[in-house]
N, C-alpha and C positions, 0 to 999 in steps of 0.2 A: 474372543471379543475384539471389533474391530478398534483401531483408538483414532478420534476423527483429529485431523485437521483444521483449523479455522481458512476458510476461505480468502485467497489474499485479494480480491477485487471488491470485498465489504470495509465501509469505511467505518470501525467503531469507535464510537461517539458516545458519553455521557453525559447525561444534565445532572445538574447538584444543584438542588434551588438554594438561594439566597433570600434570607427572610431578615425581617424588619423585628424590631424589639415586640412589638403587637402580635408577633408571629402571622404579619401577611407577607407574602411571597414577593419582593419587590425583583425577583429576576434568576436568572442562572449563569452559572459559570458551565460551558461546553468542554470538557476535556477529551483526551486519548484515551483509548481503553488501557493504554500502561499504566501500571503501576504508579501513584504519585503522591509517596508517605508524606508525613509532616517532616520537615529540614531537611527532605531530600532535592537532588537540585532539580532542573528542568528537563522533562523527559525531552530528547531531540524533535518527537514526531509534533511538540506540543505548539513551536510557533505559526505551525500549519494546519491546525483549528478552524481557526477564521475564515480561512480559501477552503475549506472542507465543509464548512457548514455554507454557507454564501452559495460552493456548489452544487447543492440539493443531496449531500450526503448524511443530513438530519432529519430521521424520520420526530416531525411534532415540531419544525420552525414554525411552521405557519401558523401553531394552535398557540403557542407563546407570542407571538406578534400580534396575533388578534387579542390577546389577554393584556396586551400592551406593556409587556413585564419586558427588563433590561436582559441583552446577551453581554456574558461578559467572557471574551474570546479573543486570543493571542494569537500573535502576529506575525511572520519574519518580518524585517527590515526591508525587504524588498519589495514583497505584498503594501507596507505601510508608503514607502516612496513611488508606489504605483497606485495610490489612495483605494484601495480593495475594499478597505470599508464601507468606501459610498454606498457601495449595493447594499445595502442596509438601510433601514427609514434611522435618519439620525438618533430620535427620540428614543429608541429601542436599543442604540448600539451603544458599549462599552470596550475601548481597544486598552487589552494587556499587554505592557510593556514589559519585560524580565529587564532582571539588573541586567544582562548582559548591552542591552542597547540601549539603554538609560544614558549612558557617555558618548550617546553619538551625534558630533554638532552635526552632521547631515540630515539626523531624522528631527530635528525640532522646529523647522517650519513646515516640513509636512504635518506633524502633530497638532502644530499653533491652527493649522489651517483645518483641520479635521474639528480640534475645539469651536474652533469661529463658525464651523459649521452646526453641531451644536451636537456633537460626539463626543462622549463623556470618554475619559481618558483615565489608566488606573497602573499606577507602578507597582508593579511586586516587590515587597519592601528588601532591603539591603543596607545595611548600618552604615556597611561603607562605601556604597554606591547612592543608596535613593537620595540622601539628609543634600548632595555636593550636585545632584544630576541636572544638567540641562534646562530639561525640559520639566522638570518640577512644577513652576509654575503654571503651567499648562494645564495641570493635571486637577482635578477632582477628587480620587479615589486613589488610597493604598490601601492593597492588600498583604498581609500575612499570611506565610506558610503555616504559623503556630500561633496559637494563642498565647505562650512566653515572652513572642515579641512584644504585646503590650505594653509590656514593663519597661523599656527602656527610655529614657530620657530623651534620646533625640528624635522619637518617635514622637512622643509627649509634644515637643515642639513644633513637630511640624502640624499636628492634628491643630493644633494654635491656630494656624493661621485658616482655618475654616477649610483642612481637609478632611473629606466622608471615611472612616475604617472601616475595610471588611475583613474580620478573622475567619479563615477556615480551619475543620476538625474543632469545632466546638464539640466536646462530646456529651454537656448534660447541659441541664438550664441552672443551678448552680453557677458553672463557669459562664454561663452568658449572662448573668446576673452581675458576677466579678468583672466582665469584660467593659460591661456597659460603666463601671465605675472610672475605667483607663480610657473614658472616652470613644469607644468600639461603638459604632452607629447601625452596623449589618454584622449577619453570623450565618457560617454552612458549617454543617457537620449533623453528627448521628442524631443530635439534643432532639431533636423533633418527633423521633421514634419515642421518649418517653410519654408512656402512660400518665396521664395525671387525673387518678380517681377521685372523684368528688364522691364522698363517705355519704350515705344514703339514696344516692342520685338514683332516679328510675327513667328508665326509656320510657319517652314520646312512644304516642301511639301508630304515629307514624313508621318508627324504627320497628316497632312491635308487629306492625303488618308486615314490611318489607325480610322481617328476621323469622315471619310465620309464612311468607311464598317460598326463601330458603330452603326453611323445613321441607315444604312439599315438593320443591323440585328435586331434593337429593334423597328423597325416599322415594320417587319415583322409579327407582333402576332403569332401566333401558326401556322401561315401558312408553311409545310416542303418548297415548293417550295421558298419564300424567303428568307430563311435561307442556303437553299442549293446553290442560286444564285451568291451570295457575295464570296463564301468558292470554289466555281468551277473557276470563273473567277480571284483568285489568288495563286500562282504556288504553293508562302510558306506557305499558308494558308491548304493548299491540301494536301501539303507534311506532314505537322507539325499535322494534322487530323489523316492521315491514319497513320503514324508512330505511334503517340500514341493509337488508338484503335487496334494497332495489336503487342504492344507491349506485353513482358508475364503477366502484370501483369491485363489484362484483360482477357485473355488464352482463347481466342475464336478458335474454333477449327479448323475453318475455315478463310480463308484470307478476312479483309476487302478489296474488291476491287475498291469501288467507294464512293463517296463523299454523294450520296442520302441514300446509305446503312446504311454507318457510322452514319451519323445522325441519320438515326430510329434506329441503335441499342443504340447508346446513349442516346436519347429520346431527345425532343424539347427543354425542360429546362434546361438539362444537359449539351448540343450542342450549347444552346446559352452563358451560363456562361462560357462555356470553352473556346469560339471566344471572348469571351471579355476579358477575363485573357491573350490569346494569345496577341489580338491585342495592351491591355495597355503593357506586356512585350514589345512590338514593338517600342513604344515612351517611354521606359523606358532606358537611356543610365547611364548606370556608375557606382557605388555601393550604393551613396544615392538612387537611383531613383530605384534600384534593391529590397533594404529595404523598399522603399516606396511600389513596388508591393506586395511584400510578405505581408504587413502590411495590406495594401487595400484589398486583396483576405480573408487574414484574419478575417478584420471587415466586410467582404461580406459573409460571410459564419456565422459567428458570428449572426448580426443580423437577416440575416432567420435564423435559426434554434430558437432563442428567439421567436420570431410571430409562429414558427410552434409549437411551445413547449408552448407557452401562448398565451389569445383568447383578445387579447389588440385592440379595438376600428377598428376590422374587416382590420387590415394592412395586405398585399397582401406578401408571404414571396419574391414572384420575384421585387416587389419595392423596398424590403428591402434587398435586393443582390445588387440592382444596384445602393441605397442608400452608402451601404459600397466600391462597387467599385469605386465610382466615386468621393468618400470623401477625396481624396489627388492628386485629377487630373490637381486642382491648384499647387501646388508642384513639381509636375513629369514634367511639362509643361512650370512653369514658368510663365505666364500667372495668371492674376487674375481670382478669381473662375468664375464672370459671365461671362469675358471671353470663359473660359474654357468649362462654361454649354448652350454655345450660339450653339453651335454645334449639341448637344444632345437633341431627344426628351423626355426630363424627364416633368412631369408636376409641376405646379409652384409654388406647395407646398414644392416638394422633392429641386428644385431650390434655395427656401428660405432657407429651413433646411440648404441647403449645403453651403450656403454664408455665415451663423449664425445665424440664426434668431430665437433666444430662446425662442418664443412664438410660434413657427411649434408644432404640434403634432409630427413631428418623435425626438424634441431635449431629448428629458430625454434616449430615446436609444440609441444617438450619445456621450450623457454627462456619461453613462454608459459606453460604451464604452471607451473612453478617460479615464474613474476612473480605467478601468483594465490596460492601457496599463500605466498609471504612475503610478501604485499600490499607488492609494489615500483611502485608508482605511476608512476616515472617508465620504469620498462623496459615496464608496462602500455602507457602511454601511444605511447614508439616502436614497440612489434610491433603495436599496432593498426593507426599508419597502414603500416607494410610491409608487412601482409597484409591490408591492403585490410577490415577488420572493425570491429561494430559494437563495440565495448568493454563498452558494457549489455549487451550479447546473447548476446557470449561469457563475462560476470560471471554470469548467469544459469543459461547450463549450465553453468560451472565447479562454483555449487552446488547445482543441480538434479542434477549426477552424483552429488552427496555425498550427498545423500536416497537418490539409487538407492541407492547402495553401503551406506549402514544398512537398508533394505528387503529386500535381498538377505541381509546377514547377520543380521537378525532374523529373516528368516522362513524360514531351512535351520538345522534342527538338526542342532547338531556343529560351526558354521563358527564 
């Protein structure tokens, strides 16, 4: 077995949305695909963010710009004294300061002048740097590495004088309940992946339709005929197909004109993944549940390309697609997971994994998974060596699936 490489001419990039006490989506923090625990310090690649994204190395800018939702992306001091962030519509831009340049009288009229422009500005907190810095007043927004910082007093003060807090690694709604008491105005972290079942809740008949096209296109097997059945006999389903196969960035030369066509030219596996990303956008209302699909397509893209890239106990990579699509459908729904998986033909393996059941053979890929998206370094670090993997190379597709998953819902109208 080969062990891949990550590509050193891919810029990886990830969004963390930032959400509002209401739980809407007020914006995202861009970071490096490194590693970036809580009280750990600043990864070096991290002040060059900003110039990374600005230089079309984020695939999904343009989808957050149009949603009109905030970038909140770090800097060097160089980039800031050569105003970088202008390329940015102000309204949209948020410039991260780290403590390190927080004490620099050079950078606070470039700052002053970035505010005046009407660039929100955000110091990453530091007891003994942010409370004395400069350019403090300048600023709008502190962020926290940790939700502990809350606690301290001189934070307390400065929130005083009509500063916004954003805590990151919130990890439940619990702690964001407690945050908002320390005055915490924004929260990132895992909390938004919790389930919250409403005790008798029934699916809309909407959901009910959308979760019965499901059924029929993964009982379909490889057969064109029933994959083409489902996707002709609904209007939006039709529509939001050919749109997308004949949009430019497929540049077929000719016009999709029908729904059997579309399909072979996308191919069976292609065509079914992408009715199931359409259909979950369909019972996806709101901005949690919005981040819930992006995250889902994500870990659906994620764990195939792991089984196609390693020869792990003969796993099928289209089980492992529809392992990661369906792994937040309790969430999105509302509904408890068996609930959720009562609908769907999965087999009652994939059923168990997905309820929890840490004795399935797919859980050390799911436990994987979860260590990338809360940058747990040290559970990183044991499933590496237990499954035998390269850690660069699985950090690589973890955020190379995140670009698919914004590429996919940027380019199907209605997801």
């Amino acid at each position: 077995m080969t062990t891949p490489h990550p590509s050193s001419n891919v810029q990886l990039l990830s969004r963390n949305p930032i959400f509002t006490p209401s739980m809407n989506v007020w914006g995202y923090e861009i970071q490096t695909a490194a590693h970036v625990a809580a009280d750990a310090p600043p990864e070096p690649d991290q002040p060059r963010v900003g110039n990374a994204v600005i230089s079309g190395s984020f695939v999904g800018l343009n989808a957050i710009l149009a949603r009109s939702k905030k970038l909140l992306l770090a800097y060097s001091a160089d980039q800031l004294h050569s105003q970088i962030p202008r390329a940015l519509p102000p309204k949209s831009s948020i410039v991260l300061v780290p403590p390190e340049s927080q004490g620099s009288p050079g950078l606070r009229s470039a700052l002053e002048q970035l505010a005046a422009e009407g660039h929100g500005i955000a110091l990453d907190w530091d007891k003994e740097v942010t409370p004395h810095a400069a350019i403090l007043g300048a600023a709008s927004f502190i962020c926290l590495t940790s939700p502990d910082q809350a606690r301290t007093a001189e934070l307390a003060t400065i929130l005083a004088l009509g500063k916004t807090c954003i805590a990151r690694h919130v990890h439940s709604r619990e702690a964001l309940h407690r945050l908002k008491g320390h005055g915490v105005g924004l929260f990132q972290g895992r909390f938004f992946k919790d389930a919250e079942i409403i005790p008798g809740k029934k699916l809309s008949s909407h959901q009910n339709s959308r979760l019965g096209i499901m059924n029929a296109v993964m009982q379909g097997g490889d057969d064109l005929d029933r994959l083409v059945q489902p996707v002709q006999s609904d209007v939006s389903l039709s529509y939001r197909l050919l749109s997308y196969l004949n949009s430019p960035s497929f540049g077929f030369v000719r016009k999709i004109s029908t729904i059997r066509q579309a399909i072979a030219m996308l191919g069976w596996s292609h065509a079914r993944n992408w009715l199931l990303a359409v259909l979950l956008a369909d019972m996806a209302q709101g901005d949690q549940q919005n981040e819930l699909l992006h995250l889902s397509l994500q870990r659906a893209k994620f764990l195939e390309q792991m089984v196609q890239t390693y020869d792990y106990w003969g796993f099928k990579p289209e089980e492992m697609f529809l392992l990661g699509t369906f792994s937040l459908l309790d969430v999105i729904l509302g509904v408890s997971m068996q609930d959720a998986l009562a609908f769907l033909p999965l087999n009652d393996t994939q059923k168990r994994a997905l309820c929890g059941d840490k004795t399935s053979e797919y859980a050390p890929f799911l436990t994987l998974m979860a260590a990338f998206e809360d940058q747990d370094q040290r559970q990183l670090d044991k499933l590496a060596l237990d499954l035998n993997i390269n850690p660069d190379a699985a950090r690589h597709m973890f955020h190379a699936s995140g670009a698919w998953a914004s590429s996919v819902l940027e380019a199907t109208p209605g997801a």
